[in-house]
C-alpha positions as CSV (number, residue, x, y, z in Angstrom):
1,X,-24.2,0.8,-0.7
2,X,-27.4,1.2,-2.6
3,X,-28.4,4.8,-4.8
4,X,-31.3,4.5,-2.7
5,X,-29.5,4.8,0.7
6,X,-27.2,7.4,-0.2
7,X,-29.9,9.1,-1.0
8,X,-31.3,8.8,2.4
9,X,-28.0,9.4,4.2
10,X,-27.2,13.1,2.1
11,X,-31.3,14.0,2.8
12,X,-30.7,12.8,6.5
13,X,-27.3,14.8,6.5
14,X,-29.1,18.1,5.2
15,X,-31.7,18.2,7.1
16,X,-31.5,16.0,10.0
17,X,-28.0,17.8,11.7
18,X,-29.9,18.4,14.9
19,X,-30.5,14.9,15.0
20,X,-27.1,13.7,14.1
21,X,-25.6,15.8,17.1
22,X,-26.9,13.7,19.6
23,X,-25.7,10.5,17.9
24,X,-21.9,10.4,17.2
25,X,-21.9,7.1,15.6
26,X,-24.6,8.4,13.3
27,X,-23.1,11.6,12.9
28,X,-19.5,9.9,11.7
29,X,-21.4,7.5,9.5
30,X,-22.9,10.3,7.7
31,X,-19.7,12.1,7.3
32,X,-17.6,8.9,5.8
33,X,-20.3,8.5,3.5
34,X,-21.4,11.8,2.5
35,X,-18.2,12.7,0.4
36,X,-16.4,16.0,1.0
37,X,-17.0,19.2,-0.8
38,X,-14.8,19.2,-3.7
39,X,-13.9,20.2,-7.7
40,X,-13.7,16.6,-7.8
41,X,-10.8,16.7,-10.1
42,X,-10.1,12.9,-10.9
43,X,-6.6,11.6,-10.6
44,X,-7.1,8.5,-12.1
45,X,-5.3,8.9,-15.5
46,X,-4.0,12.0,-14.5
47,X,-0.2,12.9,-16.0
48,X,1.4,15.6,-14.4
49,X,4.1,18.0,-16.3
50,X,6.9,16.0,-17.6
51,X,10.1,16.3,-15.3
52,X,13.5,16.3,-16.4
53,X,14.5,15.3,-13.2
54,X,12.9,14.2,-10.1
55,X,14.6,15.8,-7.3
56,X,13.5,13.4,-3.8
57,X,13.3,14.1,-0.3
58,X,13.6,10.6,1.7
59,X,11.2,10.9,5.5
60,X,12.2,7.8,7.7
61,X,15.3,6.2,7.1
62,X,15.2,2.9,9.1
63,X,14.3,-0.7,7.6
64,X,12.4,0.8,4.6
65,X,13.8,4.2,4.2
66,X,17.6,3.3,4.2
67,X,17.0,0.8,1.4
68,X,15.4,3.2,-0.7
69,X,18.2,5.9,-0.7
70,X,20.4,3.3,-2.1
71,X,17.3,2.0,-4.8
72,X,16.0,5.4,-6.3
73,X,20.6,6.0,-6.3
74,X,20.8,3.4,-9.3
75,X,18.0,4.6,-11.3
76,X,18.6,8.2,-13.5
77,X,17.0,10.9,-13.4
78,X,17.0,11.2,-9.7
79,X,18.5,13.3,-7.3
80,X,18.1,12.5,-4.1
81,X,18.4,16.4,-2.3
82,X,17.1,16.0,1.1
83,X,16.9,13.2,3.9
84,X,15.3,13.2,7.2
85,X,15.0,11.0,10.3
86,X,14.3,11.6,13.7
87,X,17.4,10.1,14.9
88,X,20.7,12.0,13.4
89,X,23.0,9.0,13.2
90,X,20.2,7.9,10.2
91,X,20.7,10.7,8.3
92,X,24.4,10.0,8.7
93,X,24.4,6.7,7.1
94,X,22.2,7.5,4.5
95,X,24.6,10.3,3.3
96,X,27.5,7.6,3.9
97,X,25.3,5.3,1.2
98,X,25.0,8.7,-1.3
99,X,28.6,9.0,-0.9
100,X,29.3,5.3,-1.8
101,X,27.4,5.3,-4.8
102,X,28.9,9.0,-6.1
103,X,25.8,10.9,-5.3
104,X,26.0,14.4,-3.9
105,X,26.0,14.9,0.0
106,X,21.8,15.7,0.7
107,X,20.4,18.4,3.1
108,X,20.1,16.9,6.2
109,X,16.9,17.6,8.4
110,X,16.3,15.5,12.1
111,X,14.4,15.8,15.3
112,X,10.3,15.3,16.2
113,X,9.3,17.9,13.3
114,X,12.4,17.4,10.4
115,X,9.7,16.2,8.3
116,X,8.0,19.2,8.1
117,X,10.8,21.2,7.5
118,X,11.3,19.5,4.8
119,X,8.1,19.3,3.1
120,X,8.1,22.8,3.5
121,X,11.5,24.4,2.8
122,X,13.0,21.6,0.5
123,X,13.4,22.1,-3.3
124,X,12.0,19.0,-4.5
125,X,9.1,17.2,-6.5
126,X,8.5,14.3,-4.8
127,X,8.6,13.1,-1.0
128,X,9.5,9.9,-0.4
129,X,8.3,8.7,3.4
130,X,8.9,4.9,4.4
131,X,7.7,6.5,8.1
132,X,5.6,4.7,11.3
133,X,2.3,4.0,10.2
134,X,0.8,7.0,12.2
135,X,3.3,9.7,9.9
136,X,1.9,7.9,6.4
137,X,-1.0,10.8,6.6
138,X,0.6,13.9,7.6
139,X,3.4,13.6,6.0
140,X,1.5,13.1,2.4
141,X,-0.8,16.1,3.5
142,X,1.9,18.4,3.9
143,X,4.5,17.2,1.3
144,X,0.9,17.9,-1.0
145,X,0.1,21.0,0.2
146,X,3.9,22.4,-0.4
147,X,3.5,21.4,-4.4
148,X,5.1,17.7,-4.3
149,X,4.1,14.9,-5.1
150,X,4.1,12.1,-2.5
151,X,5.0,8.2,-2.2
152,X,4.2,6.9,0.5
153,X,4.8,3.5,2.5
154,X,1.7,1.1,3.2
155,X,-0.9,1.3,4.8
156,X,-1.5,5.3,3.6
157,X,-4.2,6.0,6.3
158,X,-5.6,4.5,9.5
159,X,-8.7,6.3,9.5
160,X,-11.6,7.3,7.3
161,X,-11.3,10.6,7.9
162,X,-7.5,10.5,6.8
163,X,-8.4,8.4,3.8
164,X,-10.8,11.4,3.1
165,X,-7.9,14.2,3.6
166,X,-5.5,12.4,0.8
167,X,-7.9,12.4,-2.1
168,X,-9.4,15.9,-1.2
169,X,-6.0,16.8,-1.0
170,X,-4.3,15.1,-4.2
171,X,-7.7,16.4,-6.2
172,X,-7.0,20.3,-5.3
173,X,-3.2,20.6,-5.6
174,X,-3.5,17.9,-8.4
175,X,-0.1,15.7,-6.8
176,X,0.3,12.4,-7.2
177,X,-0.1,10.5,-3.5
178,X,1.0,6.7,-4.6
179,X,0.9,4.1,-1.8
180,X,4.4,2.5,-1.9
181,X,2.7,-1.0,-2.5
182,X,5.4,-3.2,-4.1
183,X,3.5,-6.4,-4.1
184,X,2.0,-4.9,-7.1
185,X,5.3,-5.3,-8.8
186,X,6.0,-8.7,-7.8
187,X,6.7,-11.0,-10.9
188,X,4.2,-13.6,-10.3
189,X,1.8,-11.2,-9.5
190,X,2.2,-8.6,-12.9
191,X,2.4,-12.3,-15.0
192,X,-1.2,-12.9,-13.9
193,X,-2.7,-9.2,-14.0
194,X,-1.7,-9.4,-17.8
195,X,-3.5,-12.7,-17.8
196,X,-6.3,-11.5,-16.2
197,X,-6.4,-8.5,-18.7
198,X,-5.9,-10.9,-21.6
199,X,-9.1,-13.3,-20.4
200,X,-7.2,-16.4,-19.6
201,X,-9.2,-16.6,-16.6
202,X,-12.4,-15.5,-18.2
203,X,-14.1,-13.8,-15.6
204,X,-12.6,-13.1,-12.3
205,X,-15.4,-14.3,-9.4
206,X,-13.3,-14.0,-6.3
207,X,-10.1,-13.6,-5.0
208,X,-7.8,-14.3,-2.0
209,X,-4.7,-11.9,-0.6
210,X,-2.8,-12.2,2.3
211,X,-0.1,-10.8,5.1
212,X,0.7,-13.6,6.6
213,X,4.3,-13.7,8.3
214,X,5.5,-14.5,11.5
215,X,7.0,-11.2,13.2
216,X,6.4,-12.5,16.4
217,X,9.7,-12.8,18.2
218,X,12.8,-11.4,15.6
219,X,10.6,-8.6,14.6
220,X,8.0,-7.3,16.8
221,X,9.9,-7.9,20.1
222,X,12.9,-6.7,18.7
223,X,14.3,-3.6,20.8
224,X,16.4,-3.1,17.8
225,X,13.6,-3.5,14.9
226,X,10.9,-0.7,15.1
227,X,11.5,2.3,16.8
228,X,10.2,3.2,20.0
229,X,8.7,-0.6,19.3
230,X,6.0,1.4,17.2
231,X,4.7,-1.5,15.4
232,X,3.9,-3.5,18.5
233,X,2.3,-1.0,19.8
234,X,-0.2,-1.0,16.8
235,X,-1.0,-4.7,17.4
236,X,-1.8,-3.5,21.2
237,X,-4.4,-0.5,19.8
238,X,-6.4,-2.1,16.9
239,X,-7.8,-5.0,16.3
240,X,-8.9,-5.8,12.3
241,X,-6.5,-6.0,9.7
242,X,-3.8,-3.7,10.3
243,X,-1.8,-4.6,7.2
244,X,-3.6,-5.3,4.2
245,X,-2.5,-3.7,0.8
246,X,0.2,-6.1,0.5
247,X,-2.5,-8.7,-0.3
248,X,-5.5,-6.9,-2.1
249,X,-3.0,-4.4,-3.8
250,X,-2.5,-7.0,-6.3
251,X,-5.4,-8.7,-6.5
252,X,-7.4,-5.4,-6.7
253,X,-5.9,-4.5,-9.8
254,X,-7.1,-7.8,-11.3
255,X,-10.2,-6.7,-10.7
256,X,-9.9,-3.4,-12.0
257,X,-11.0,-2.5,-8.1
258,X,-12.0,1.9,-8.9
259,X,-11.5,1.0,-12.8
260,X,-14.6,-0.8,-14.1
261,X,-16.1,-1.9,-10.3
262,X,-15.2,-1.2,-6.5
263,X,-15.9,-2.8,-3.1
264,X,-19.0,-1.9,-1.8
265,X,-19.4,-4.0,1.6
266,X,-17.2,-5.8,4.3
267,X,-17.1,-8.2,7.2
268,X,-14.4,-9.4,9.7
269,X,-13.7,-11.6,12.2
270,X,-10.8,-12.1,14.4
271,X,-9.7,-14.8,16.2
272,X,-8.6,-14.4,20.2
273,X,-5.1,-13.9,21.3
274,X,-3.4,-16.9,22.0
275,X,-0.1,-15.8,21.7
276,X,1.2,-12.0,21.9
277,X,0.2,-11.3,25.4
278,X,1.7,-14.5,26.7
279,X,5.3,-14.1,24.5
280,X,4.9,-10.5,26.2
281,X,4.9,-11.7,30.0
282,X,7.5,-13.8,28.5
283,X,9.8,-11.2,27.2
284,X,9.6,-8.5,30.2
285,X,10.8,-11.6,32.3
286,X,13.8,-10.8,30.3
287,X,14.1,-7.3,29.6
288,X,12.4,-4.5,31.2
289,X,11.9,-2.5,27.9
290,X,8.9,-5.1,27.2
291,X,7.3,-4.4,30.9
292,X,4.8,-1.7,29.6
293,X,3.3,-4.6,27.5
294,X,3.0,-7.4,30.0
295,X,-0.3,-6.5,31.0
296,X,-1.7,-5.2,28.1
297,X,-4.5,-7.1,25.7
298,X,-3.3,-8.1,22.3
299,X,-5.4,-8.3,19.0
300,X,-6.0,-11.5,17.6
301,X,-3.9,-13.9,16.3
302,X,-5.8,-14.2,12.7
303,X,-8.1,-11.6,10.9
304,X,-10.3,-12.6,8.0
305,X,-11.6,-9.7,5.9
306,X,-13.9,-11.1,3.1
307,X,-15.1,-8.0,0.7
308,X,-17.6,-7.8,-2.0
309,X,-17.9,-5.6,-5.1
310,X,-20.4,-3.2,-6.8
311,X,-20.4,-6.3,-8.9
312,X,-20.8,-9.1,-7.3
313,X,-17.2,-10.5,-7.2
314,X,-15.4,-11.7,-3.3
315,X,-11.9,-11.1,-2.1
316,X,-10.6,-12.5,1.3
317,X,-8.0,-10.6,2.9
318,X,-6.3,-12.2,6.0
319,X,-3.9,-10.8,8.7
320,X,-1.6,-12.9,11.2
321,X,2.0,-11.8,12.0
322,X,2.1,-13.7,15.7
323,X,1.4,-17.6,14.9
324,X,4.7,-20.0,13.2
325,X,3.4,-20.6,9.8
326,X,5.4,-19.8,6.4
327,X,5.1,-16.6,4.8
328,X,2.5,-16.1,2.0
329,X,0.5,-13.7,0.4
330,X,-1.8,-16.5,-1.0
331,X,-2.5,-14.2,-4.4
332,X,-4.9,-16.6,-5.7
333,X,-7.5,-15.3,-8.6
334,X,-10.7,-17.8,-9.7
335,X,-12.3,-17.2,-13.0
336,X,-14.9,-18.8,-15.0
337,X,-11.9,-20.4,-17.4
338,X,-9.0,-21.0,-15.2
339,X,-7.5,-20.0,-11.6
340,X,-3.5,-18.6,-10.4
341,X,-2.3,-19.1,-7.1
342,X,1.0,-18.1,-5.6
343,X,1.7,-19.6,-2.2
344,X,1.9,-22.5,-0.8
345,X,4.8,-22.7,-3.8
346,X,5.0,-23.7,-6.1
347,X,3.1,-21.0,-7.8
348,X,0.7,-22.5,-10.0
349,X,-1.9,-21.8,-13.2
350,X,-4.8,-24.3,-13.8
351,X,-7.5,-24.5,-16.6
352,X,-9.3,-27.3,-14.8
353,X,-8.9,-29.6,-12.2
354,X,-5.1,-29.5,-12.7
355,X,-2.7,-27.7,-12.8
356,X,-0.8,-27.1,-15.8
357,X,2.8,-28.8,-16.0
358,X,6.2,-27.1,-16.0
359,X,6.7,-26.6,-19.8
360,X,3.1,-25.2,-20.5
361,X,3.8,-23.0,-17.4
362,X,6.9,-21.6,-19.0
363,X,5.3,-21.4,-22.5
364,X,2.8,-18.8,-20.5
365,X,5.3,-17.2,-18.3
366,X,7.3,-16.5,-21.8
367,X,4.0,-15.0,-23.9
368,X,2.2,-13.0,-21.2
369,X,5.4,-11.5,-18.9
370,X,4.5,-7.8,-19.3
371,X,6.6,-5.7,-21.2
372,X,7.7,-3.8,-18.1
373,X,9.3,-6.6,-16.5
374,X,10.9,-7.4,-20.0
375,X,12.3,-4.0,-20.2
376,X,13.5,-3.8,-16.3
377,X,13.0,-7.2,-14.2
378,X,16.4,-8.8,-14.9
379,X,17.7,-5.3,-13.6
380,X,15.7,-5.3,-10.1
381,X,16.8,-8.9,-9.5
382,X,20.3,-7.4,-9.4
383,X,19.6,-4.3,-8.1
384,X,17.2,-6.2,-5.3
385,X,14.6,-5.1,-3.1
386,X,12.2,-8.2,-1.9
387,X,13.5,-10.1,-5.2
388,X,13.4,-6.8,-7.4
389,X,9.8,-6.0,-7.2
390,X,11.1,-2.7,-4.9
391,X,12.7,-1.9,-7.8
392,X,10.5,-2.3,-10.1
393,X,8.2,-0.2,-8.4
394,X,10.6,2.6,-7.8
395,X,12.0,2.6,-11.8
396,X,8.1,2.7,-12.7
397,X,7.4,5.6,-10.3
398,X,10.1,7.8,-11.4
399,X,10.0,6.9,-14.8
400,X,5.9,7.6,-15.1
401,X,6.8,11.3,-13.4
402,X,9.7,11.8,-15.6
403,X,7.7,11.2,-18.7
404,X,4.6,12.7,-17.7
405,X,3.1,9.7,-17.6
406,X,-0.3,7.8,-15.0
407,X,0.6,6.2,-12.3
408,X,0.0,2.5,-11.4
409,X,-1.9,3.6,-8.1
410,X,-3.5,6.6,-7.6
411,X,-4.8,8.0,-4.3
412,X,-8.0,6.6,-5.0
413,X,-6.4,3.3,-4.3
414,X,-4.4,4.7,-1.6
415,X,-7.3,5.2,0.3
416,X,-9.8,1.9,-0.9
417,X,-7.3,-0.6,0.3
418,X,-5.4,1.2,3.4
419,X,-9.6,1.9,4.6
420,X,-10.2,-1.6,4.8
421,X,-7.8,-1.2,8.4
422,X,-10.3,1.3,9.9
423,X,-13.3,-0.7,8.7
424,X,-12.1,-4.3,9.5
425,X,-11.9,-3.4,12.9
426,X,-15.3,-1.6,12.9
427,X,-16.9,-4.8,11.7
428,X,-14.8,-6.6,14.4
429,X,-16.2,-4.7,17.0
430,X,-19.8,-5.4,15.7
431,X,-19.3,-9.5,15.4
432,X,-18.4,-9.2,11.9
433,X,-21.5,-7.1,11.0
434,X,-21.1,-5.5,7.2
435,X,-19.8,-2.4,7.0
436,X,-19.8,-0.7,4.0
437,X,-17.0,0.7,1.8
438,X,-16.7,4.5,0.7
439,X,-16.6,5.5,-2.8
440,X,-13.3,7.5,-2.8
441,X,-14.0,8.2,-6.4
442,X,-17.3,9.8,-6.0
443,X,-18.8,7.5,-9.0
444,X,-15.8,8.0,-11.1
445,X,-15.1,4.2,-11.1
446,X,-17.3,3.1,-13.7
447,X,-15.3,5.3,-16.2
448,X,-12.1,5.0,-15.2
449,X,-9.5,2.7,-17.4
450,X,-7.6,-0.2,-15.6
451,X,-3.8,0.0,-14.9
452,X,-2.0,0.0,-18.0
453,X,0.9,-2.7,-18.4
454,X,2.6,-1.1,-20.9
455,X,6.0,1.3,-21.1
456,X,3.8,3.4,-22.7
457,X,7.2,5.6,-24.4
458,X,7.9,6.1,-21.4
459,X,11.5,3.6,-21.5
460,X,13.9,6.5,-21.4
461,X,14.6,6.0,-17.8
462,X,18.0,4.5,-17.8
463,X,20.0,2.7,-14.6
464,X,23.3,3.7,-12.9
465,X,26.3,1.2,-12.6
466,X,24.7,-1.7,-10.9
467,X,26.3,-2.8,-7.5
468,X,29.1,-5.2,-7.4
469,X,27.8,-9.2,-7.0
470,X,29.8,-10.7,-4.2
């Protein structure tokens, strides 16, 4: 958005509210854009007191959650004090897991409102919530506002307004909120951010990310995947892109996305439903649990987000877990000297209209892997976690808090990359029409430094007794 029509917008906002009463639309357009009162206290860069150790709560123990108790187990400095699930037989196996790998039995909370026992009552540092998308917000609000620091699975927010609440709220009780986004620490993926930062691609002009992954019949009509089948039920109430960090997480950081230049403007477009709503009729034939979705409309198949920055660079993000097509992320960055792409595999580098061979590959793979997968990679591959970048992300988060160290992602990303949900499907809505992308950082990007790839001093963080190879 232009100086000039913010401007406008914060002189409408002032002293057009009458106006702005009669026109929700206008009135919620102001409000996104107008930021919230605030000391503005920029977490960007911001290390927090050193902790000896990091004493975790875990929120949501299925899929996501039950992995991690057994990750952040192997990695010192952690003790994992309190775990909470709705359902009490979770909370049983994950202190089963503790017990396994010689950790301490953890205070147990359960039921619709464990959670906020334990943000409130637990004596911890940081909340670790792997929840439903809808709990991503609340939970981080609340762990915040009880003085700990928060990590929280993807997307963080669904709304603006919730996007909003996590930076206004990270700013004044000055706690981390980091978006659980592992892709980030995918090897291919930190390989080419240290590229990037080194210039082999000269300069980055666009870029392409990606969730693309057929959930269609073992996942999303799965009785025994999601609870209460809570992600199909999202692809029943939005239509945009409903899961995009995994794919512009990376690629964002490439681009030093709230550190040197942000995303100013958007369009999508989805594509019909040719598939959910007819696997649905389908399924309830079968097994009365899917009746309640027989009838209902689907979001389409495919979403393309394409997003441009402050400075002129592009970035496609697209969005289809329904149609039978490999999994990929795409990761692809174009430069002025040379390009990377990830998927289809194999992953490639090119500096022309070729792509470089195996051994020249290698001979880059060998002088620009970052010193942080040096120091830990061949560790997550054993410890495991979607090929060790789980655990990669995990040593790095505990080890940054342990030695008072930045984070990777701040809440400022948090909420730039979970907002493009809320406003892909705004653009949907209006035939792909731009809409345009808050500054969570209130201006603050221009300064701010890019993501550091370094271990900074901060390599003390040592690793239990790795788990027996079968």
């Amino acid at each position: 958005m232009s100086s000039n029509r913010r401007k406008f917008l914060r002189q409408f906002a002032a002293g057009s509210s009458l106006l702005a009463v009669g026109d929700p639309a206008m009135a919620s357009l102001i409000q996104e854009q107008t930021p919230p009162s605030s000391a503005n206290f920029n977490m960007c860069g911001y290390a927090a007191p050193k902790l000896e150790v990091v004493r975790v709560g875990i929120v949501g123990l299925g899929m996501r959650g039950s992995d991690a108790v057994e990750r952040l187990s192997y990695i010192d400095g952690v003790e994992i004090v309190a775990l909470c699930d709705k359902y009490p037989d979770r909370v049983e196996a994950a202190q089963k897991t503790l017990a396994k790998l010689g950790r301490p039995k953890a205070v147990g909370y359960t039921g619709e409102d464990g959670w906020k026992a334990l943000c409130d009552e637990a004596d911890l540092e940081l909340v670790y919530s792997p929840t439903p998308w809808h709990l991503h917000t609340p939970v981080a609000l609340r762990a915040m506002k009880g003085g700990k620091h928060v990590a929280i699975e993807v997307p963080a927010a669904q709304t603006i307004e919730d996007c909003w609440a996590l930076v206004e709220t990270s700013e004044k009780t000055k706690r981390h909120c980091m978006m659980l986004e592992n892709c980030c620490y995918d090897f291919f993926e930190l390989l080419t951010l240290n590229m990037a930062r080194n210039g082999l691609f000269g300069e980055l002009v666009h870029a392409e990310g990606a969730y693309i992954h057929d959930l269609s019949r073992d996942w999303l009509f799965n009785k025994n995947a999601y609870a209460d089948q809570w992600r199909l039920k999202e692809n029943v109430a939005r239509n945009g892109s409903l899961y995009p960090t995994h794919g512009i997480g990376p690629i964002a950081q490439c681009l030093n996305i709230n550190r040197g230049d942000r995303m100013d403007h958007l369009s999508s477009l989805s594509t019909g439903d040719f598939s959910l709503a007819d696997l649905a009729k389908e399924k309830a034939k079968e097994d009365a649990i899917w009746k309640p979705f027989e009838s209902k409309s689907f979001r389409g198949n495919m979403n393309t987000t394409i997003i441009r920055s402050v400075k002129g660079k592009t970035m496609m993000i697209q969005h289809d877990v329904s149609t039978p097509r490999p999994y990929s992320r795409i990761h692809l960055l174009s430069g002025t000297k040379g390009m990377a792409q990830k998927w289809p595999s194999p992953q490639r580098i090119a500096f022309g209209h070729s792509w470089v061979n195996k051994e020249e590959f290698t001979k880059l793979e060998e002088k620009y892997t970052p010193p942080i997968v040096k120091h830990i990679g061949a560790i997550a591959k054993e410890v495991g976690g979607h090929g060790g970048m789980d655990f990669i992300m995990d040593w790095r988060l505990i080890d940054c808090l342990r030695n008072g160290l930045p984070l990777d992602q701040d809440v400022y990303d948090a909420a730039a990359w979970s907002s493009i949900v809320p406003l892909s499907e705004r653009s949907v809505k209006k035939r792909g029409s731009s809409v345009d992308v808050p500054d969570f950082t209130r201006g603050a990007w221009a300064t701010n430094q890019p993501v550091s790839l370094s271990l900074e001093g901060g390599a003390n963080t040592g690793v239990r007794t790795l788990p027996k190879q079968s």
